[in-house]
N, CA, C and O of each residue as an XYZ file, in Angstrom:
652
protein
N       9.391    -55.384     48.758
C       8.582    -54.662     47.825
C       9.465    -53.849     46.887
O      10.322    -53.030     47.218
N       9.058    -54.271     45.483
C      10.220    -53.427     44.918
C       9.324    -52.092     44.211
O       8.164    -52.159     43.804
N      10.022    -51.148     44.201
C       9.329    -49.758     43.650
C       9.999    -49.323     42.429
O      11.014    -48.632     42.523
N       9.571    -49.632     41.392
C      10.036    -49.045     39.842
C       9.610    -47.656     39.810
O       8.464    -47.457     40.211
N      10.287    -46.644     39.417
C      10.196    -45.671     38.582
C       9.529    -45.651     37.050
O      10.358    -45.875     36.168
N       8.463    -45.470     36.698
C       7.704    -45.447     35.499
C       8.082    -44.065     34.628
O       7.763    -42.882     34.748
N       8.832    -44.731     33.791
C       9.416    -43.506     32.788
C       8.090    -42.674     31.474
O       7.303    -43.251     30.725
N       8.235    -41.792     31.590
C       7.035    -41.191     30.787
C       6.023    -40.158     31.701
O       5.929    -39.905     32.903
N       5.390    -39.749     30.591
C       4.739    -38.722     31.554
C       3.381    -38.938     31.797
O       2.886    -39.715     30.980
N       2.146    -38.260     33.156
C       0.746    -38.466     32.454
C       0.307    -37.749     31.963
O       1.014    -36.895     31.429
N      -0.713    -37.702     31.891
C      -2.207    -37.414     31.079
C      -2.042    -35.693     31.465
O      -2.159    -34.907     30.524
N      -1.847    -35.298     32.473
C      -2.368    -33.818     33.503
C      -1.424    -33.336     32.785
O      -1.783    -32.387     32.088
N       0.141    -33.776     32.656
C       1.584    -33.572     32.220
C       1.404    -32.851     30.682
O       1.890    -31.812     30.235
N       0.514    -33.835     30.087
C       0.877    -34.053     28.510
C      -0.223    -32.967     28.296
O       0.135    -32.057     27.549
N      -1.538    -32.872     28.818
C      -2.560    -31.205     28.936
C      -1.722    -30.243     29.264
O      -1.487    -29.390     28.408
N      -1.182    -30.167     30.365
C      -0.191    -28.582     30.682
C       0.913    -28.315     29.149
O       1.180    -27.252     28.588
N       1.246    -29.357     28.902
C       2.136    -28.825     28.167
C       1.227    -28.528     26.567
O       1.497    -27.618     25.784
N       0.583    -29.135     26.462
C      -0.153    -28.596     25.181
C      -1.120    -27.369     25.234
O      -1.538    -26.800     24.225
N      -1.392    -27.067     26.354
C      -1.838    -26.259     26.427
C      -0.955    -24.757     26.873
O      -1.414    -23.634     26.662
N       0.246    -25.003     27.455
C       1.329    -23.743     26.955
C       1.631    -24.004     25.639
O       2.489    -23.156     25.398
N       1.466    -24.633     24.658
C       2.308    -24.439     23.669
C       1.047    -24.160     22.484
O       1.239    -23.915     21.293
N      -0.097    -24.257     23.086
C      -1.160    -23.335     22.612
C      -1.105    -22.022     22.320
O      -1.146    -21.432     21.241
N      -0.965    -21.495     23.883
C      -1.028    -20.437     23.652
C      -0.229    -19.547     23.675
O      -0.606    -18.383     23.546
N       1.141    -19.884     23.852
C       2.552    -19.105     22.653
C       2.341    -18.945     21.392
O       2.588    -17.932     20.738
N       1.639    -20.451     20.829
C       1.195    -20.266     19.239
C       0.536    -19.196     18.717
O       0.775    -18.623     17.654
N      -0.642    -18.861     19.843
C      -2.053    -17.913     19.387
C      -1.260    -16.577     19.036
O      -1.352    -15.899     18.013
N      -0.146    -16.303     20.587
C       0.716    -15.296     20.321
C       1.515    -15.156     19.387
O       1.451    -14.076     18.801
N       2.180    -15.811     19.076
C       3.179    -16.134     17.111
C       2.124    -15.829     16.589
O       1.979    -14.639     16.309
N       1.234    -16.602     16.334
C       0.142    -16.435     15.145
C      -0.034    -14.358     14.659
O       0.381    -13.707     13.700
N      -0.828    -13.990     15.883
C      -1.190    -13.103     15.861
C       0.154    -11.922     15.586
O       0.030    -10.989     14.793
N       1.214    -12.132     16.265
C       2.354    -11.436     15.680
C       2.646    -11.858     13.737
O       2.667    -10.885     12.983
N       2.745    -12.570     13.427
C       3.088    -13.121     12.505
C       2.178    -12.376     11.506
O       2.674    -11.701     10.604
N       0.667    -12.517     11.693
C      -0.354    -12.116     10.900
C      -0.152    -10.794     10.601
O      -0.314    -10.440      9.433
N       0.323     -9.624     11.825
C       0.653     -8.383     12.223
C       1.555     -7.888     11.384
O       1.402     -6.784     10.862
N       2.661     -8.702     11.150
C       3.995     -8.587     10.621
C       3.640     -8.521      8.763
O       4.208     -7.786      7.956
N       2.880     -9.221      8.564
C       2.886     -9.188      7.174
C       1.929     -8.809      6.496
O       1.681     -9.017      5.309
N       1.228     -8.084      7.472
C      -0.047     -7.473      6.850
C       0.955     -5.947      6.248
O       0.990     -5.446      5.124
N       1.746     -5.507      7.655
C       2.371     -4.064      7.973
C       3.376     -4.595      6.522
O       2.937     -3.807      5.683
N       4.250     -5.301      5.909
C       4.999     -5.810      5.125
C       4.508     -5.450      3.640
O       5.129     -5.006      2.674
N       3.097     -5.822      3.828
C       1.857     -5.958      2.489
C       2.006     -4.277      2.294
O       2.305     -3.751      1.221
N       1.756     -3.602      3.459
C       1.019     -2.583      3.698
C       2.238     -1.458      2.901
O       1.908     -0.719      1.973
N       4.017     -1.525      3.612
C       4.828     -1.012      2.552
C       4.996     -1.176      1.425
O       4.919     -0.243      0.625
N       5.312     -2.601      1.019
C       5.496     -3.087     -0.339
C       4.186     -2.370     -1.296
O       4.281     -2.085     -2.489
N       3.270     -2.222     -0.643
C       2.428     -1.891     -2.099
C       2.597     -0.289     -1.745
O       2.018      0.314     -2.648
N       2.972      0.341     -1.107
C       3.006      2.154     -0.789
C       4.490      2.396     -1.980
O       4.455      3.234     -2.882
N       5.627      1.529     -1.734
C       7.159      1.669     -2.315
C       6.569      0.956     -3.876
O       7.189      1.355     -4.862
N       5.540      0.045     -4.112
C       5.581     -0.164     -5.701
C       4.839      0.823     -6.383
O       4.991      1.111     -7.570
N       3.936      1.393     -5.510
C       3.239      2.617     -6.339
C       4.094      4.062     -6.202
O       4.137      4.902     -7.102
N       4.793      4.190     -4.842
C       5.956      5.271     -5.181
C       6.657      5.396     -6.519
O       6.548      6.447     -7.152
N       7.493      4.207     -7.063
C       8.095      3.518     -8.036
C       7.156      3.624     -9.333
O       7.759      4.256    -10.200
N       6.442      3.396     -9.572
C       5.804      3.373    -10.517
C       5.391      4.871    -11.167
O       5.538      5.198    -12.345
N       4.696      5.893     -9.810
C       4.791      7.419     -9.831
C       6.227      7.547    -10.861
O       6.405      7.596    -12.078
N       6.930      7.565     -9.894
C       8.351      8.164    -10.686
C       8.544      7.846    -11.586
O       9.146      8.502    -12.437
N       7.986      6.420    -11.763
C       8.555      6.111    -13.883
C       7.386      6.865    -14.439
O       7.705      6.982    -15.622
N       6.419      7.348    -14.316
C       5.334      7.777    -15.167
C       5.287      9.387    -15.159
O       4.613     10.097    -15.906
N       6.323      9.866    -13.952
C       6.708     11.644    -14.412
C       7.631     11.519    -15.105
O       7.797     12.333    -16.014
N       8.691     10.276    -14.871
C       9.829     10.746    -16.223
C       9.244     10.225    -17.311
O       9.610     10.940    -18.244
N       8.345      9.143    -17.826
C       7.772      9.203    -19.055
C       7.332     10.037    -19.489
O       7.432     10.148    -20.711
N       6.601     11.083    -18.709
C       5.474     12.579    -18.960
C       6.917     13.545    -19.458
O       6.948     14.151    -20.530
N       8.160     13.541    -18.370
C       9.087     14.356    -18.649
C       9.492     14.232    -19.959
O       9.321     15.253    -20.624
N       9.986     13.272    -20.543
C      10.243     12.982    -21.596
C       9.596     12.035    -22.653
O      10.053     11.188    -23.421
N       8.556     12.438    -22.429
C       7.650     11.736    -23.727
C       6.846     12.737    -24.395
O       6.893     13.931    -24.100
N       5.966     12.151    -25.472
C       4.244     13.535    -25.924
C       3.587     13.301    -25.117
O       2.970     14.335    -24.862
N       3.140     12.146    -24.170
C       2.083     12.456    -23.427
C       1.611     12.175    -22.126
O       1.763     11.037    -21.683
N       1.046     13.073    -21.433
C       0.974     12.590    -20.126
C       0.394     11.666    -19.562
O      -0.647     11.171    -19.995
N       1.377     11.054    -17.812
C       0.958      9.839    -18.136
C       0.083     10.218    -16.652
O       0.368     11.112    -15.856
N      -0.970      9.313    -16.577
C      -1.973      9.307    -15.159
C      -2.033      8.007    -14.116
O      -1.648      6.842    -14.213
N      -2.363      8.383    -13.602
C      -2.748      7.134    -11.975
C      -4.207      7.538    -11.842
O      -4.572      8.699    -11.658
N      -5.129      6.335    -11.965
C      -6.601      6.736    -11.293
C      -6.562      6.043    -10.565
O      -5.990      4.978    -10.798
N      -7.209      6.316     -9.183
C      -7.381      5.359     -7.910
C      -8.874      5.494     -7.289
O      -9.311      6.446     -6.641
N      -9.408      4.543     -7.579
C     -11.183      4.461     -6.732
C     -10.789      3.701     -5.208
O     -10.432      2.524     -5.164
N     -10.885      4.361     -4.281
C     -10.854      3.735     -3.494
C     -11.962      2.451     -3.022
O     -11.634      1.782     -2.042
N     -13.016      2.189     -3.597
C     -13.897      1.086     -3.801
C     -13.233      0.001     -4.245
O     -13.573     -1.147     -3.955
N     -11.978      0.376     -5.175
C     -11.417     -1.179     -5.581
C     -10.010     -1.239     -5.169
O      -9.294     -0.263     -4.943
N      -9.717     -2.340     -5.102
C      -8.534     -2.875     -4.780
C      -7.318     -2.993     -5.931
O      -6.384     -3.795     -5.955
N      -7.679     -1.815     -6.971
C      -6.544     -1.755     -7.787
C      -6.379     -0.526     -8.134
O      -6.962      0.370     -7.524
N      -5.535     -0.270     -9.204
C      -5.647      1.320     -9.685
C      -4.984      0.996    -11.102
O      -4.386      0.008    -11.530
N      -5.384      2.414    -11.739
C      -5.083      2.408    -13.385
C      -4.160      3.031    -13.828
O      -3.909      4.162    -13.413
N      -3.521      2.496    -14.671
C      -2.105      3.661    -15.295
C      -3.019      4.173    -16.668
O      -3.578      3.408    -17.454
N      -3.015      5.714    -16.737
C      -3.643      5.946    -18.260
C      -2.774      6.933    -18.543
O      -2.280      7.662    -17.684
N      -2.520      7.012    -19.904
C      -2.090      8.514    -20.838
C      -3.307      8.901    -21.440
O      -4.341      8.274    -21.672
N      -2.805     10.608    -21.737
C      -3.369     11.310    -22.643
C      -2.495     12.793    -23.214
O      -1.387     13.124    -22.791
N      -3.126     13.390    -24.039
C      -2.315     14.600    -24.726
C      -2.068     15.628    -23.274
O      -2.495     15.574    -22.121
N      -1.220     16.490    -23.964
C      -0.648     17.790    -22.415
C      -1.798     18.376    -22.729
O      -2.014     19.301    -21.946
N      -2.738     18.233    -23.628
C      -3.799     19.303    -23.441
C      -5.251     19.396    -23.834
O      -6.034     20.316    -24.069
N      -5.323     17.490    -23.804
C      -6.611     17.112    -23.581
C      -6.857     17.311    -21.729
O      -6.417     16.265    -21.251
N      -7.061     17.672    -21.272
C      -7.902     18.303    -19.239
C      -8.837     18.374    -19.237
O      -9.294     19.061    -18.323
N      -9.611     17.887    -19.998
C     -11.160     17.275    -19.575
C     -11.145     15.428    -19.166
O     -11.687     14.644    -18.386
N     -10.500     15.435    -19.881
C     -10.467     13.597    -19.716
C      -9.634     13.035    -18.786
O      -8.725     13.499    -18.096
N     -10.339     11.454    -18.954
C      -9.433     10.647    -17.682
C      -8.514      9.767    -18.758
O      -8.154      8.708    -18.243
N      -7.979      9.970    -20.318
C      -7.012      9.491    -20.980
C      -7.592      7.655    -21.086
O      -8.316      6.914    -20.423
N      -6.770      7.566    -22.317
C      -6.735      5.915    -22.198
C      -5.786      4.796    -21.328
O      -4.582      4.550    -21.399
N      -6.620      4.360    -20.670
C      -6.440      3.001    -19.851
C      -5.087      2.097    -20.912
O      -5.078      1.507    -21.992
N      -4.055      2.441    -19.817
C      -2.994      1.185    -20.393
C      -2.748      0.049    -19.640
O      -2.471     -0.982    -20.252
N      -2.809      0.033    -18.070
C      -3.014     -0.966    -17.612
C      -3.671     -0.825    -15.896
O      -3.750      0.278    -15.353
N      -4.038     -1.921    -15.304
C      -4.338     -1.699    -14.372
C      -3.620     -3.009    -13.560
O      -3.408     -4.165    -13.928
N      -3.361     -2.341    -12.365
C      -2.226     -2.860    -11.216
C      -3.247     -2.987    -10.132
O      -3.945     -2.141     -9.575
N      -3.073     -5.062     -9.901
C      -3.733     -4.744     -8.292
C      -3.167     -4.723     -7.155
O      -2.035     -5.197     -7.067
N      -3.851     -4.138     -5.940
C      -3.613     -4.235     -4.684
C      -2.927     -5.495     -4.119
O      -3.176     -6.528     -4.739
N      -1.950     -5.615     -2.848
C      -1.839     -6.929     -2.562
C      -3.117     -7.486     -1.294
O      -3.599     -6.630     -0.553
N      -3.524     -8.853     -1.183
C      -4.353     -8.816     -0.333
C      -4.315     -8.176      0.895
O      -3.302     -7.929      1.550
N      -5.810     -7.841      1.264
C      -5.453     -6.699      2.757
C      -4.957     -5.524      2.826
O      -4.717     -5.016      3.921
N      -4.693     -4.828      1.550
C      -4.466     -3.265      1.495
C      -5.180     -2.925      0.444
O      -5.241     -3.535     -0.623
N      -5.771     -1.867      0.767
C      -7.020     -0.940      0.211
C      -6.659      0.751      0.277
O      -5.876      1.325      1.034
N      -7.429      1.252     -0.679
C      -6.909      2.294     -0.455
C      -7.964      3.132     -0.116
O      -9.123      2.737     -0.248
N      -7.635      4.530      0.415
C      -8.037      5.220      1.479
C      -8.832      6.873      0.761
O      -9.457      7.574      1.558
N      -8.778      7.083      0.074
C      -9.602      8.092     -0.636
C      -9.608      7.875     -2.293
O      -9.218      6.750     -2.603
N      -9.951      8.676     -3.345
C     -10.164      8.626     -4.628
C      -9.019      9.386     -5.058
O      -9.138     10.577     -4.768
N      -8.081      9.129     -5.581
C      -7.066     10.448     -6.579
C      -7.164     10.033     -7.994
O      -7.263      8.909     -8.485
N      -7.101     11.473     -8.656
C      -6.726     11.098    -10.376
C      -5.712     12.426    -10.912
O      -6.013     13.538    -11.346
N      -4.367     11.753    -10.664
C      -2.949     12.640    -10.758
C      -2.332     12.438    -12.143
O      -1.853     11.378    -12.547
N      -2.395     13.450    -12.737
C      -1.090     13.486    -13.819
C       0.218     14.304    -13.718
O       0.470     15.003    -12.737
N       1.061     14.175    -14.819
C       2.370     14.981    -14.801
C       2.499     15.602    -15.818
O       1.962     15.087    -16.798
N       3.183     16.832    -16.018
C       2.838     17.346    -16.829
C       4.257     17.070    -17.483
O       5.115     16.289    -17.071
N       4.303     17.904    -18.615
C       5.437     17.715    -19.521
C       6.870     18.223    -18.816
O       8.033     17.878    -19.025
N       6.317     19.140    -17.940
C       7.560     19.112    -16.893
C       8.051     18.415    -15.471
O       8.912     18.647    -14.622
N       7.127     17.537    -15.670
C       6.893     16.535    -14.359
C       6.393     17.071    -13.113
O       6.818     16.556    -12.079
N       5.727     17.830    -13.054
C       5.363     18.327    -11.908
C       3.686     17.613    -12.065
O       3.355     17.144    -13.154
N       2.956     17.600    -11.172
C       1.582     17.229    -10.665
C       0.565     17.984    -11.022
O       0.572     19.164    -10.670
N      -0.475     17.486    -11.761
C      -1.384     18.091    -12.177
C      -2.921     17.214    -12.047
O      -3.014     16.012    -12.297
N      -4.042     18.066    -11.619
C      -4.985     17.375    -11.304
C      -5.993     16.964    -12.991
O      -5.528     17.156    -14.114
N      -7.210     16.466    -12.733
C      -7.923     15.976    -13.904
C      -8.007     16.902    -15.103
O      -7.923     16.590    -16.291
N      -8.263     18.596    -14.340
C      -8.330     19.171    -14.941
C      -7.038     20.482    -15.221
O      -7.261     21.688    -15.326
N      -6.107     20.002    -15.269
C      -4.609     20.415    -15.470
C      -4.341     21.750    -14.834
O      -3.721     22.780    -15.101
N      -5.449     21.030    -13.408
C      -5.014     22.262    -12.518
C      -3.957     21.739    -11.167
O      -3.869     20.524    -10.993
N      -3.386     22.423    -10.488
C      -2.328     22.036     -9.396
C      -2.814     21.122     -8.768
O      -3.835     21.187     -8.083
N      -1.884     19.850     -9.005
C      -1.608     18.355     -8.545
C      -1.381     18.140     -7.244
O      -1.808     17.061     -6.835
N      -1.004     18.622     -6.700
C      -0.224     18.073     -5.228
C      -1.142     18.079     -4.740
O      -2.089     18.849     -4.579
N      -0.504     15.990     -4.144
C      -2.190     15.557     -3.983
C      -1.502     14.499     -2.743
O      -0.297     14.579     -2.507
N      -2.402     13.495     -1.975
C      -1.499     12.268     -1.068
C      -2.395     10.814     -2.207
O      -3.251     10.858     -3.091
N      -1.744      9.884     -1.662
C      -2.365      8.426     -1.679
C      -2.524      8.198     -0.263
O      -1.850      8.784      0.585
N      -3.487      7.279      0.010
C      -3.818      7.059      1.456
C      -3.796      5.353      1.226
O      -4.148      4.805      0.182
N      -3.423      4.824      2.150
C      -3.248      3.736      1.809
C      -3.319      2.874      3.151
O      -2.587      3.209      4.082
N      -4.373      1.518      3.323
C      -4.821      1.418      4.515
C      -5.201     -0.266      4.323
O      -5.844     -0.794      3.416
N      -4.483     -0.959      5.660
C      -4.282     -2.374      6.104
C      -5.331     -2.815      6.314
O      -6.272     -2.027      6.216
N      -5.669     -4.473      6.746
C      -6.978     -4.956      7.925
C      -6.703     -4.554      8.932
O      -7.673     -4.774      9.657
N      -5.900     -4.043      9.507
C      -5.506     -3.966     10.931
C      -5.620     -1.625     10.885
O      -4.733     -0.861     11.265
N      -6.554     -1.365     10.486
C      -6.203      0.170     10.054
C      -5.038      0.799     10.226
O      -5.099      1.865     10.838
N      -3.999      0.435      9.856
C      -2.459      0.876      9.736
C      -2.584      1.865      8.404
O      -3.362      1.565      7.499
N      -1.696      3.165      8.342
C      -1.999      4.058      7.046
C      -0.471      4.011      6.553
O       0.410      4.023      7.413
N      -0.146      3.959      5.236
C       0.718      4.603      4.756
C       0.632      5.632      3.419
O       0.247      5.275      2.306
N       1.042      6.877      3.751
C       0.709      7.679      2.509
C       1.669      7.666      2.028
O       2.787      7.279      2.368
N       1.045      8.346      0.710
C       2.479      8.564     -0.642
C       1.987     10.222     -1.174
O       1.020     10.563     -1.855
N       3.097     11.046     -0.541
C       2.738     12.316     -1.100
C       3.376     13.108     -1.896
O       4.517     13.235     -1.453
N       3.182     13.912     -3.164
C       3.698     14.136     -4.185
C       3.509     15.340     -3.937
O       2.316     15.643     -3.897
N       4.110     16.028     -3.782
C       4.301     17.980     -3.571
C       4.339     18.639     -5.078
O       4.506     17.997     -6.115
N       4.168     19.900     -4.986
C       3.616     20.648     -6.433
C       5.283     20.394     -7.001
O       5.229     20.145     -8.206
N       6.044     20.389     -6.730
C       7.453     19.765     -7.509
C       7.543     18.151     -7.979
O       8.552     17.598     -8.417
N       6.535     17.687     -7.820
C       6.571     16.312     -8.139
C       7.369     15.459     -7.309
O       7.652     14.322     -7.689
N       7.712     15.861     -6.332
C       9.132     15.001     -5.453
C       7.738     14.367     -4.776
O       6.814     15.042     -4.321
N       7.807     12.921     -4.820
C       7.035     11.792     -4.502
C       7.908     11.178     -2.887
O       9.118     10.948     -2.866
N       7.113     11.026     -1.825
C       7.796     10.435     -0.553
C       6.499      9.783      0.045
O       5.324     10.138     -0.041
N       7.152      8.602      0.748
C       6.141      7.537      1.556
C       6.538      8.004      3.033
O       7.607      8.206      3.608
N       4.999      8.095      3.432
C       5.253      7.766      5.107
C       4.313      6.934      5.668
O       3.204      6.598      5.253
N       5.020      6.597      6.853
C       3.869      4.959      7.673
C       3.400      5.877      8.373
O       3.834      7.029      8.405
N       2.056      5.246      9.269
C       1.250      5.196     10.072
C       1.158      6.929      9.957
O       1.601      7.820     10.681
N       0.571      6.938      9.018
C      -0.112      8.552      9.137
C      -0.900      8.737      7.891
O      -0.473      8.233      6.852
N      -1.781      9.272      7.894
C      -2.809      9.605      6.676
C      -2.415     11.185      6.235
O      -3.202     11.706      5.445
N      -1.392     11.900      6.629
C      -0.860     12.856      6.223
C       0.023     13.213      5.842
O       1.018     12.539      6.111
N       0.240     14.628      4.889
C       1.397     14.787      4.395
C       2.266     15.970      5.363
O       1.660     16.729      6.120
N       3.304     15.984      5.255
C       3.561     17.463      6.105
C       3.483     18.552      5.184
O       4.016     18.577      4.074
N       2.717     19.546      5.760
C       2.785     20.530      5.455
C       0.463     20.737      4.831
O      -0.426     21.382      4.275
N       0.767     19.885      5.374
C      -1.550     19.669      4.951
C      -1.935     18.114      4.642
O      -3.101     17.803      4.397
């Protein structure tokens, strides 16, 4: 009687293994998804940091001040100017910047700078204000601008130090 060895695997073989390599995947997946939401979530906190700072040194050295409006209902926000001493108004709309998918933002601000770059609210009263800024996964990163205008990002907190 001769007894061959049958090279290959079965059926039970070829289930176990697809089914570990299932569910390592689910785990990648879900890391992966995690990873670039939190990625989304800086990149858009550091482009609106960036953008702050070019629009106090435009205010610093320009005629007119420049603004950020943010509705937290939408997924974008507005760059506007206006005069140092129109403070009733929300200035004219120069452009509007959107969100990247999956980050939203987290309360309403409408910040200007004044001719000395410091922070000033709608009505060109004291500015120092946060951005709140918030993932699918509720991860926060704020962007807070102190009555000196010095603009700083922090993760996973909806606060600034010091309020």
């Amino acid at each position: 009687m001769d007894k061959q060895m049958k090279k290959g695997m079965t059926i039970v073989e070829l289930v176990i293994v697809i089914a570990i390599i299932s569910i390592l995947m689910s785990f990648a997946y879900s890391w992966i998804r995690s990873f670039i939401l939190r990625e989304r979530l800086r990149e858009a906190a550091y482009d609106i940091k960036s953008q702050l700072d070019d629009l106090r040194m435009r205010s610093y050295t320009g005629n007119v001040s420049w603004c950020v409006r943010i509705n937290n209902n939408a997924n974008s926000y507005e760059i506007r100017n206006r005069d140092f001493t129109d403070c009733g108004s929300q200035g004219n709309l120069v452009n509007t910047i959107n969100l990247p998918p999956g980050v939203r933002f987290g309360r309403d601000v409408f910040l200007c700078f004044s001719r000395m770059g410091y922070p000033v609210n709608n009505v060109c009263g004291f500015g120092a204000d946060r951005i709140v800024l918030t993932d699918d996964l509720n991860r926060n990163s704020v962007i807070c601008i102190n009555r000196y205008g010095r603009i700083t990002v922090l993760h996973d907190t909806d606060q600034c130090p010091g309020g």
